[in-house]
Structure formats: structure tokens, C-alpha cells
N, C-alpha and C positions, 0 to 999 in steps of 0.2 A: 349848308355846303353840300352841291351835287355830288355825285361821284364824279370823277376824274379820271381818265384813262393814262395809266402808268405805262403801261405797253400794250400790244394790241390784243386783246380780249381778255385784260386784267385789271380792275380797276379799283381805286382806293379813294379814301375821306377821312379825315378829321386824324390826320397823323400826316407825319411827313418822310418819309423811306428815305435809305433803306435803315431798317434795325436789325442789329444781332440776334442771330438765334438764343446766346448766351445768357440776353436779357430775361428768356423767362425760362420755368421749372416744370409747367405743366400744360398739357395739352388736353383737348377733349374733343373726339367724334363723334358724331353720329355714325350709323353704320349703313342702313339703307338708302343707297342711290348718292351715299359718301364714300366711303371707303370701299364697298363696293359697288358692284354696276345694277343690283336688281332690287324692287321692294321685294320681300322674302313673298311676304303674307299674299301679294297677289297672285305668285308662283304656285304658293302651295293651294292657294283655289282652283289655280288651271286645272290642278288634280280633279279635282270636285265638279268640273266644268263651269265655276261661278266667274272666271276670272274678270268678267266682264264687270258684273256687276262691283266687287271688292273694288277691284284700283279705280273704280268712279270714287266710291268712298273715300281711298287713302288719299285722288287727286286731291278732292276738295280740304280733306283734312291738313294736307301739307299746304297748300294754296291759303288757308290759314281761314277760308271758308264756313269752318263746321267751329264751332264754341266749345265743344264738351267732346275733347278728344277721346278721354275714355270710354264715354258711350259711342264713339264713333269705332273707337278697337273691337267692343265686345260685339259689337253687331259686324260687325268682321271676320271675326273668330267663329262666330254661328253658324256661317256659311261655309264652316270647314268642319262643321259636326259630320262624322262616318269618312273622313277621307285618312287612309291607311299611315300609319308610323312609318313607313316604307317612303313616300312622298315627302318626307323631309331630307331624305337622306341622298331621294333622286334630284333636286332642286340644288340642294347644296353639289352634289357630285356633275351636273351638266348646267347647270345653271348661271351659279351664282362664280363673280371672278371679281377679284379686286379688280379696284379705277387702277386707272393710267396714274403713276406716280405714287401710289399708297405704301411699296415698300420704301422705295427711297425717299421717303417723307418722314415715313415712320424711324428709318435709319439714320437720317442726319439729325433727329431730334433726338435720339435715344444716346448717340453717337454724344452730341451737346450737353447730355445728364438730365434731359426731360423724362418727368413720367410721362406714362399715356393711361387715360381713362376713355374708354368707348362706355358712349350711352346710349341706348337705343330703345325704341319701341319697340320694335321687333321684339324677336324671341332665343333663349339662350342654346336652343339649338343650333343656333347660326355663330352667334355672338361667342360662344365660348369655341367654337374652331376657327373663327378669326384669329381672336382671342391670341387663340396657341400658333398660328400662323403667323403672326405680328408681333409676338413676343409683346404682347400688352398687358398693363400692368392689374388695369382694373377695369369690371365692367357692370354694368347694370343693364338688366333688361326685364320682358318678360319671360311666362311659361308657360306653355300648352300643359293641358290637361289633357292626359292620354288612358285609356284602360282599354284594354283587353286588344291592343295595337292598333287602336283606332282613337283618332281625336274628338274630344267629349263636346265641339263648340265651345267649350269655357276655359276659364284662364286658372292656374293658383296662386291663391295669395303667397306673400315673402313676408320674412319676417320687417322688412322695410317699409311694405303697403302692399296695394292690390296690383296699379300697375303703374309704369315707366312713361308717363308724357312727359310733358314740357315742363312742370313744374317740378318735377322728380330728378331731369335732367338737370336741372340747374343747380337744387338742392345736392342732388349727388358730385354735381365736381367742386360746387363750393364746401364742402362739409370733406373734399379730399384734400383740398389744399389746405384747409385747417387742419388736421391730421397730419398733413407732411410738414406744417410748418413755410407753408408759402403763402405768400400776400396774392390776392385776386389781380394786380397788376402785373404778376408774372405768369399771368393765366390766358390759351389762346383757346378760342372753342371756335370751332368746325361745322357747319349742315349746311343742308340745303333744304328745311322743310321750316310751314311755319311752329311748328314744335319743339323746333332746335334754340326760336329767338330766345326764350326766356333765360338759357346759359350765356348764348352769346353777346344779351344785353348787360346780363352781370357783368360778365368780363370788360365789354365794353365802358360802363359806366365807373368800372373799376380802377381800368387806365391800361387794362390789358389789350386784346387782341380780339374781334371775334370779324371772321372771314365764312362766305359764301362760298359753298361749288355748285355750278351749275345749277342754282337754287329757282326758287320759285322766284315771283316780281317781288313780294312785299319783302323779302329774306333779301335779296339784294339792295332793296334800297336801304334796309337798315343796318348794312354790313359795314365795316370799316374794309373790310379786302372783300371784292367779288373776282373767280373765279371763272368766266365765261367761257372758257375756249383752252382746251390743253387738259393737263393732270392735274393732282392734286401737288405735286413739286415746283408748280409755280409758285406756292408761297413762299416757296427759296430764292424766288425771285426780287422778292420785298423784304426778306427775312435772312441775311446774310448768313453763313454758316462760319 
């Protein structure tokens, strides 16, 4: 079954709309070029003047191009060896803004008795003022490695692993809703990179939700809701409140 256009630049498959929000407990984001509008990690290259080179990487990485995403981060992260602790905070401060729709998304779900889990690649410099910006509940990501207010090019490990791709994403909202005591069928997950599929395929296979924004080609066709045009509040579109 193709995608089908529900209304104009929003498009669904293999469910039949609309459902209640009520139906599910939990939610899950990605955070870059989801929730909000910028990859961080390219941002914080401009610093470095690499930015050119970085978002070729991240394109291909989300485009679902590159195999071994985490050697695709760390050779990322290299390219921001010697660029100042300062340039995190400039990025975040003129940079980065929520999407179109992220609070009132975040609001009518929360509003419903949904958790929210943001998972992300990125880095918990960003993720954790999200985070506190969206009143979210849980987050995973990575971390720069910083001394002497300069970034080391490397990552640190967590006590969970090394770092936050696509398998760790899905791992992490499945292993939340075990924890809360929810069934993966009242589970919705969120991206738009290929990194994000392996949550959204959970959920999907689950019987739950899993929706594209403005994603990449492979991420939409394997979407159950794509996103093409507007905010992230058009899944209130399909998704009754």
C-alpha cells in the first residue's frame, strides 16, 4: 500500500484515521531538523569553518546512505576538535528554534497523559534545554568531550554505551515503555532521518504510530504518517485530541 494523501501535504498508509490521541501513552522524538529547525553538529562546524564538509556527512547519514552511523558521528565530531565551549551556547542562542507546531504538539500530548522521550544523536547540550523548554520527560543522547573550554573532537562514553544512533533510539523508547508499563502499540515515534527508522519501525510493527516530518525519501516511504508541508501539529490532524 502507497501512501495516500489525507490532506494536502500530509499523507498516510496501513491505518485508517482519525485516532484518538488517548489511544496512546507515549511519544518519541528525534530532535534535529524534528523538533527543531537545525542539525546542531553542522552549526557548531560553521564555527570551525567545516560546515561544508559535516552536513555532506550528516546529509548522507540521514538519507540512510552511510552504514555505520557511528563512525559516521565520530568523524563529525573530529572536525570540531579546537572549536570553543562558547560556540555551543552561540548556536543554541541564535540558531537553533523549535519547528512550526513543537509546542502545541508537545502540549496536547502531555495535556492527553502522554510521556515524551526525545532521542537524539545530537548532543545533550542541546537536548537537555530542549528538554527543559518542552517540559520532557526523558532524553537520551550524546556528549562532547570538552577540556580546557575547547572541544577534544571526541565523544564520552555513558553509562548506557558509547553513543545514540538508530539502534540505541529504539532500544531507548522501547526499554521506556517497559518501565512505564505501556505496550509498544500505544507508542508514537517521530524523525525525519534514516536513524530514526529503527524506533519508528518498532512502533510501527507494533501496531502503534510511527510518523515522518519533512523527512528524508526512504523515512517517508516507510512512514505510516508523512508530514510534508506545515508543523509538527498536523499529526493532530490524524490524531484527534
Amino acid at each position: 500500500m502507497a501512501l495516500q494523501e489525507y490532506s494536502a501535504g500530509l499523507y498516510i498508509q496501513h491505518f485508517e484515521p482519525p485516532l484518538s490521541l488517548n489511544q496512546f501513552k507515549l511519544i518519541a522524538f528525534d530532535m534535529d531538523s524534528t523538533l527543531i529547525n537545525i542539525e546542531c553538529i553542522d552549526e557548531v562546524a560553521d564555527a570551525a569553518g567545516r560546515k561544508a564538509q559535516v552536513a555532506a556527512i550528516t546529509e548522507a547519514a540521514m538519507r540512510g546512505e552511510i552504514n555505520d552511523y557511528k563512525e559516521s558521528l565520530r568523524q563529525r565530531v573530529q572536525f570540531l576538535k579546537g572549536v570553543p565551549e562558547s560556540a555551543l551556547n552561540e548556536v543554541y542562542q541564535h540558531r537553533l528554534q523549535l519547528n512550526p507546531g513543537a509546542q502545541d504538539l508537545v502540549m496536547a500530548c502531555k495535556k492527553a497523559g502522554l510521556k515524551i522521550v526525545l532521542v537524539s544523536g545530537g548532543f545533550t547540550f542541546f537536548t537537555d534545554r530542549v528538554r527543559d523548554t518542552l517540559s520532557i520527560d526523558f532524553t537520551r543522547s550524546n556528549v562532547f568531550e570538552i577540556e580546557d573550554g575547547l572541544l577534544t573532537g571526541k565523544m564520552v562514553d555513558q553509562s548506557w554505551g558509547d553513543i545514540c544512533d538508530g539502534e540505541e533510539k529504539r532500544r531507548m523508547v522501547m526499554q521506556t515503555a517497559t518501565d512505564l508499563g505501556i505496550a509498544m502499540n500505544q507508542v508514537i515515534a517521530m524523525g525525519d532521518g534514516a536513524n530514526d527508522l529503527p524506533m519508528m519501525t518498532a512502533c510501527a510493527n507494533a501496531g502503534g504510530l510511527s510518523v515522518a516530518y519533512h523527512a528524508k525519501p526512504k523515512v517517508c516511504e516507510q512512514a505510516m504518517i508523512a508530514i510534508e508541508t506545515g508543523g509538527l501539529d498536523r499529526l493532530l490532524e490524524v490524531i484527534r485530541i
